[in-house]
C-alpha positions as CSV (number, residue, x, y, z in Angstrom):
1,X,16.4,42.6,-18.4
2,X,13.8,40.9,-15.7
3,X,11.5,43.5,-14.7
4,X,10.5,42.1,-11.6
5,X,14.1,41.4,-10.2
6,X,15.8,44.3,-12.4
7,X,18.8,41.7,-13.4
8,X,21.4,42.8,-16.1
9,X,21.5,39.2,-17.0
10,X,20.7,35.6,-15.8
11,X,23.3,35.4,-13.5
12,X,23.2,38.7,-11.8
13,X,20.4,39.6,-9.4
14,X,19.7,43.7,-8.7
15,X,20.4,43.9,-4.6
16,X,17.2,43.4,-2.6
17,X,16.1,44.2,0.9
18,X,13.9,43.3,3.7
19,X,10.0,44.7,2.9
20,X,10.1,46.0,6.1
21,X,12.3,48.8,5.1
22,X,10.5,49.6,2.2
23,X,7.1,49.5,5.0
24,X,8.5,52.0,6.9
25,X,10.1,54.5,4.7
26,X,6.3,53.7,2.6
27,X,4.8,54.6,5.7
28,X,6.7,57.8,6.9
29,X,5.6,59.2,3.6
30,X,1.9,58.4,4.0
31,X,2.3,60.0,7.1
32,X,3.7,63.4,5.4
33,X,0.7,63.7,3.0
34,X,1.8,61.5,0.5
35,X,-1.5,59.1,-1.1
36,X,-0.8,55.8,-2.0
37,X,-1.4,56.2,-5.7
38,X,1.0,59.4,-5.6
39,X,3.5,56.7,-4.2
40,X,2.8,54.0,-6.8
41,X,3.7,56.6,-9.2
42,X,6.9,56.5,-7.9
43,X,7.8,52.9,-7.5
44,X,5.9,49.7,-8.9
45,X,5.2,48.0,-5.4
46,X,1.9,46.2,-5.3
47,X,-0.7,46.5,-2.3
48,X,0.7,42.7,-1.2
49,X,4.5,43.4,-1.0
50,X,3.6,46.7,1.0
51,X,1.8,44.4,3.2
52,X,4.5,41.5,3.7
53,X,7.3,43.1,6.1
54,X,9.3,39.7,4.8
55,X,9.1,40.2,1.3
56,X,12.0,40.4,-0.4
57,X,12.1,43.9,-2.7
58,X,14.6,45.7,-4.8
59,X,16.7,48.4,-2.9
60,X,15.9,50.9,-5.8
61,X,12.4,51.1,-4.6
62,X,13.4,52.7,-1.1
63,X,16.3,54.9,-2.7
64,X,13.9,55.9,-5.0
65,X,11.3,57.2,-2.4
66,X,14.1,58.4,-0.5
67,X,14.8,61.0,-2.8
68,X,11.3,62.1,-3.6
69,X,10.7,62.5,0.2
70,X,14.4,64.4,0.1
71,X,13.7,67.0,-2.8
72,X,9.6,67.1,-1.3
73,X,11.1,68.6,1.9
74,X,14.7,70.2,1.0
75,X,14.8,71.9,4.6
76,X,14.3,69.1,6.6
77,X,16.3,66.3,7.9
78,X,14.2,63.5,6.2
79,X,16.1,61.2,7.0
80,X,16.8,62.0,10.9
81,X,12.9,62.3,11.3
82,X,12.5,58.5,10.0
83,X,15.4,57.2,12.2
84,X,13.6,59.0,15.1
85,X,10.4,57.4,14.3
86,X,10.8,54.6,12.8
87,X,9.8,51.1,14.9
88,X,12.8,48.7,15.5
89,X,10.9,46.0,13.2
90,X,12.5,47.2,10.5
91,X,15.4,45.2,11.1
92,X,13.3,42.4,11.5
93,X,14.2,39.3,13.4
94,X,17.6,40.5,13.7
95,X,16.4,43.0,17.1
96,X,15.3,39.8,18.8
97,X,19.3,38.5,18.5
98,X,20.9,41.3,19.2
99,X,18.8,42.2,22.5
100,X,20.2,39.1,23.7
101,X,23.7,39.7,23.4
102,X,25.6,39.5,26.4
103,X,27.5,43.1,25.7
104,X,27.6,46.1,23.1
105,X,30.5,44.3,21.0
106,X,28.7,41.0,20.9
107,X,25.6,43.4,19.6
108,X,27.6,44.9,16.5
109,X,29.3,41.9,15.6
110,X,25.6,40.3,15.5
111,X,24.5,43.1,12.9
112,X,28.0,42.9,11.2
113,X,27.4,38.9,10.6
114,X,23.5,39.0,9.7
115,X,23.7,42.3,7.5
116,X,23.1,40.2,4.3
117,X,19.2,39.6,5.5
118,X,18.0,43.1,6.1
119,X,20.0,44.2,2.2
120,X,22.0,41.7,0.6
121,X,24.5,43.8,-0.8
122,X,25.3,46.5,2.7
123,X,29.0,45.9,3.4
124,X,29.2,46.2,7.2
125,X,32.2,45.8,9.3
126,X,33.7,46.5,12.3
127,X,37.0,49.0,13.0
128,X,39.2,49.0,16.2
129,X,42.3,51.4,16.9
130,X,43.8,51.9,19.9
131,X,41.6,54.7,20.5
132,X,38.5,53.9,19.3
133,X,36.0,51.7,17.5
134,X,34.0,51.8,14.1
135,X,31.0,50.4,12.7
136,X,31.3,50.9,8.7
137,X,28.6,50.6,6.2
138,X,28.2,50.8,2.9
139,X,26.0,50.0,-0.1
140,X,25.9,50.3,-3.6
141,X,22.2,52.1,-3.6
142,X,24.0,55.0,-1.3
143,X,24.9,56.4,-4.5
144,X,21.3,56.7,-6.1
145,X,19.6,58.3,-3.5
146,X,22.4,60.6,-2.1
147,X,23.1,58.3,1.0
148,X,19.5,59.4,2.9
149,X,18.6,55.4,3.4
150,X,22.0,55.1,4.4
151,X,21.9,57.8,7.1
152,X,18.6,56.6,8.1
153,X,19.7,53.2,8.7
154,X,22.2,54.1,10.5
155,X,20.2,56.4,13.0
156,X,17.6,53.8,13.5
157,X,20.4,51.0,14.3
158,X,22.3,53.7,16.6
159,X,18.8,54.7,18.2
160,X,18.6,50.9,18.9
161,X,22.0,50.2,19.8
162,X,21.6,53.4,22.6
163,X,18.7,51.6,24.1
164,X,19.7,48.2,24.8
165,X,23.1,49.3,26.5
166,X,23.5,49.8,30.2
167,X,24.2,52.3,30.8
168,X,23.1,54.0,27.9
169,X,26.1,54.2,25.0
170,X,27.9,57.4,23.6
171,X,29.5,58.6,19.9
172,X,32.5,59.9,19.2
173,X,31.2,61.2,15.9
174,X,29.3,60.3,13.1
175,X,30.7,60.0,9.5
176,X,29.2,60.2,6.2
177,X,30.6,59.6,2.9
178,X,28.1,61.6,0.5
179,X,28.8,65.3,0.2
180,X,25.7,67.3,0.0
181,X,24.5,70.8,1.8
182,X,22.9,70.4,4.9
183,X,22.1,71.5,8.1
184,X,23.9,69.5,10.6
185,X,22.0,70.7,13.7
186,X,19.2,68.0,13.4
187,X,21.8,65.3,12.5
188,X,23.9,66.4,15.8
189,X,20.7,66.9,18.1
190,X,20.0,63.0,16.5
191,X,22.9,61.6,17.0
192,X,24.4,63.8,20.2
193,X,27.7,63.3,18.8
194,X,29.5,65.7,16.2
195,X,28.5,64.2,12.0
196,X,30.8,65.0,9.2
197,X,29.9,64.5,5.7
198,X,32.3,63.6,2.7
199,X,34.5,61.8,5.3
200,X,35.2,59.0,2.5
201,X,32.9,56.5,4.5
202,X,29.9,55.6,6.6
203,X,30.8,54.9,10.1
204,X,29.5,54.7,13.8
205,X,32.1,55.7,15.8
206,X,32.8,55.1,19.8
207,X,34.5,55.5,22.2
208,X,36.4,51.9,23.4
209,X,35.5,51.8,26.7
210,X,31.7,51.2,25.9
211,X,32.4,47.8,24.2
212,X,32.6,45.7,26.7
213,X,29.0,47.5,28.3
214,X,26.6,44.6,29.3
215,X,23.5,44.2,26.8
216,X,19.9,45.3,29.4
217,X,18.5,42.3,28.5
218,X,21.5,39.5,28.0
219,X,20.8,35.8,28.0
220,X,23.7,33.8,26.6
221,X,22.0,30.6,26.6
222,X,19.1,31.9,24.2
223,X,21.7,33.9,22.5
224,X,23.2,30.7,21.5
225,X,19.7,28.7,20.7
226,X,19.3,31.9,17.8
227,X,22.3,31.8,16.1
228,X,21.6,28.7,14.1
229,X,18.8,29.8,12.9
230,X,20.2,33.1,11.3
231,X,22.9,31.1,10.1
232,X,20.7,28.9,8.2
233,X,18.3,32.1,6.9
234,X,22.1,33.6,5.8
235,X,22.9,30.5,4.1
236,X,19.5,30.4,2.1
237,X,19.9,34.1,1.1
238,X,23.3,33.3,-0.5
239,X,22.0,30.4,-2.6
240,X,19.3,32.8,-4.1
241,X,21.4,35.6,-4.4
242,X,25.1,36.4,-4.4
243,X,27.6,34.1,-2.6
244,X,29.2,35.2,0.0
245,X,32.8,34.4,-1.5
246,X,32.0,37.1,-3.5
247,X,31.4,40.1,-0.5
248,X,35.0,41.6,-0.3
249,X,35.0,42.0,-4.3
250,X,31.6,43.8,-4.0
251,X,32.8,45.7,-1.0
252,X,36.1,46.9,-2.6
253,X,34.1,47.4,-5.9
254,X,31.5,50.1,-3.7
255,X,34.1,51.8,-2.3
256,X,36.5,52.5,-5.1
257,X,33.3,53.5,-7.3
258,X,33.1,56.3,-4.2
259,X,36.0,57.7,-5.8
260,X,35.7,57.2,-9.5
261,X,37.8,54.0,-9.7
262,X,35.9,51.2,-12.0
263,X,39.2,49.1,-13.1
264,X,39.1,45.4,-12.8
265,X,42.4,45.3,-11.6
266,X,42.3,47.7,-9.0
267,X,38.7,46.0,-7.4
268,X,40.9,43.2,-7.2
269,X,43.8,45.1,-5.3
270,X,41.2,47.0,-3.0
271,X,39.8,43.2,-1.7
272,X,43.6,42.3,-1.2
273,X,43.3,39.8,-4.2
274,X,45.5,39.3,-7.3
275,X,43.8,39.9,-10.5
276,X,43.9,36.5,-11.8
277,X,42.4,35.3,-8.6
278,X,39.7,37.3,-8.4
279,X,38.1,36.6,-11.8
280,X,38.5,33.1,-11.0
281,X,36.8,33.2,-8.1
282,X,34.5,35.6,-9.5
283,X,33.9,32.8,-12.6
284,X,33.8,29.9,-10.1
285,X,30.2,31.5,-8.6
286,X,28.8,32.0,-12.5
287,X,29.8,35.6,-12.8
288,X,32.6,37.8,-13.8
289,X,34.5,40.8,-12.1
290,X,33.5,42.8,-15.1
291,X,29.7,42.3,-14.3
292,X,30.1,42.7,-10.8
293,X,31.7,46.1,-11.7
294,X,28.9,47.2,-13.9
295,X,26.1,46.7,-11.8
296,X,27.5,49.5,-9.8
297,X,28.1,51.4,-12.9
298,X,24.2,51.1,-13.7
299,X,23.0,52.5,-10.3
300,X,25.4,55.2,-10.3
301,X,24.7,55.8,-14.3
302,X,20.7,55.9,-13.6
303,X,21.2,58.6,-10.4
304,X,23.6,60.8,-12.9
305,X,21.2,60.8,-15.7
306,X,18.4,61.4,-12.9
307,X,20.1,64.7,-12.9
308,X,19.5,67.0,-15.6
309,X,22.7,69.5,-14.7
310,X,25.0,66.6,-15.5
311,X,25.9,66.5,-19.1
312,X,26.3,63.3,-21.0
313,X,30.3,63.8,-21.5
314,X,30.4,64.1,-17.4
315,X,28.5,61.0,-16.5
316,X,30.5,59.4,-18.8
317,X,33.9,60.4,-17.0
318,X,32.4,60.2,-13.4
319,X,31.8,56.1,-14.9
320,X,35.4,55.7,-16.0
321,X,34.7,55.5,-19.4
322,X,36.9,56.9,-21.9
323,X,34.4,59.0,-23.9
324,X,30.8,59.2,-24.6
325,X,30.0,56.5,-27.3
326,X,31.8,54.1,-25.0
327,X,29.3,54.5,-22.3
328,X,26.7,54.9,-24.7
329,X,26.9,51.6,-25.9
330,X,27.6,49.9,-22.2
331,X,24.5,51.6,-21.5
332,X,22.5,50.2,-24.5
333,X,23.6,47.0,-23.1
334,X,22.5,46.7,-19.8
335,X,19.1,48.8,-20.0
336,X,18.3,47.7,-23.9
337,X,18.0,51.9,-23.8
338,X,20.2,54.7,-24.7
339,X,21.1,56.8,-22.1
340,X,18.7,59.8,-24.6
341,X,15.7,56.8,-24.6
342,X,16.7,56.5,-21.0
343,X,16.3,60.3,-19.8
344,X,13.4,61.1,-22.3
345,X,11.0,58.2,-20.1
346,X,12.4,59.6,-17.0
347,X,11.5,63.3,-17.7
348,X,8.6,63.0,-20.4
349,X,5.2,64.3,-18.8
């Protein structure tokens, strides 16, 4: 494996996000008590990539943190007190589009097209019933730090979103799709909107009549002057990284690994494709479904072997793998570690 981008082999790049995330969750904890070297210990970042909000970082770093800042604090709402905080930069140049939007539709279909550069692997799209309206993430590294970047994401962007419109837009509710004890108060004092948890997915949702809400500071004609340039920053993210033909197999692979589901042929199904076709289109951009399918294995593998309650015959089942030695050796492949090597450098002293 590369060390630096964390690949399981040539052709597969580990997702990666914006350093300005990383920045502000980095920051948040420095702000709790947290010294730098304390947070070194926890992921390798140098000094230079803290410093560059545009860096491009792995996603594991942030989880990572995330989940030392989660089991550091187990009564609070970590999460909630960084989306209340946190400065709209994080988003990077993506605030400056979206405050010129001419209404609140225009603004989530800006952050559902130009997802890709704040994480290149968030799967974000945009619901509409008869009734109501839903902005739905999701994201493979949900899954090793318990969905708390997730949530935090999403607060910051609603925090955002609430600010621009005029007046000033509502929730319906808020859903989450990991299933953990909390306290909801500070998530429903956040979000002023009732939030479930294990509601099978991540979603903003709104009331319809707010769509069509003019943006506070609209201007259609510099609206239109941006949108080239994003296009072209997309474009260039997709030749370094994944392509975007391949961003419905991803999503369908993300959300059927939510429920356990790791079968080529039913990633295929879930992105409304035949099987056949999707390994050939999968094949076509110098990958295969099968490798797209075990990346996600890995991250979920690493966050249930992060867990010492969680025996080795369990992880193996929660992976869809037929017995131990099976995952044992899919393991060994990836990592170059067995999933024993594997747990005694996470928990040795």
């Amino acid at each position: 494996m590369d060390a630096r981008k964390e690949t399981i082999d040539v052709d597969f790049v580990r997702p990666e996000s914006l350093g300005s995330l990383s920045t502000t969750v980095i920051s948040y904890a420095v702000s709790q008590g947290l010294s730098l070297d304390e947070i070194a210990q926890v992921i390798d970042i140098s000094e230079l990539d803290y410093a560059n909000q545009n860096a491009r970082l792995p996603d594991l770093f942030i989880g990572e943190l995330m989940t030392v800042l989660a089991d550091k604090f187990p009564d609070r709402a970590v999460s909630m007190e960084i989306a209340h905080c946190a400065p709209f930069s994080m988003f990077g140049g993506l605030v400056q589009g979206a405050l010129f939007a001419t209404d609140f539709e225009a603004a989530l279909n800006w952050f559902v097209e130009n997802t890709s550069i704040i994480a290149d692997q968030s799967a974000v799209h945009l619901e509409k019933t008869a009734s109501e309206g839903a902005l739905v993430f999701a994201h493979p590294c949900e899954f090793v730090d318990n969905g708390y970047t997730m949530e935090a994401t999403m607060g910051v962007l609603w925090r955002f979103l609430n600010t621009i419109t005029v007046p000033k837009a509502s929730l319906q509710r808020v859903e989450f799709a990991n299933n953990k004890a909390v306290k909801l108060r500070p998530y429903e004092e956040f979000f002023k909107a009732p939030v479930l948890f294990q509601a099978g997915r991540n979603a903003l949702v709104f009331p319809l009549d707010i769509f069509c809400r003019p943006v506070r500071y609209a201007n259609p004609q510099m609206f239109d002057l941006i949108k080239p340039h994003f296009v072209e920053l997309r474009q260039k993210l997709i030749e370094n990284n994944y392509p975007a033909a391949l961003a419905p197999l991803r999503r369908s692979i993300m959300d059927n690994a939510a429920h356990g589901e790791y079968e080529v042929a039913a990633a295929a199904a879930a992105a409304n494709l035949s099987l056949r076709t999707a390994q050939r289109l999968a094949k076509q951009h110098g990958t295969s479904l099968q490798k797209l399918i075990d990346e996600i294995r890995l991250i979920n593998a690493k966050k249930f072997l992060n867990n010492p309650e969680i025996s080795l015959s369990r992880v193996a089942q929660l992976l869809g793998y037929a017995d131990v030695s099976s995952f044992r050796r899919a393991f060994k492949r990836w990592t170059g570690l067995s999933p024993k090597e594997y747990k005694n450098e996470l928990f040795k002293e």
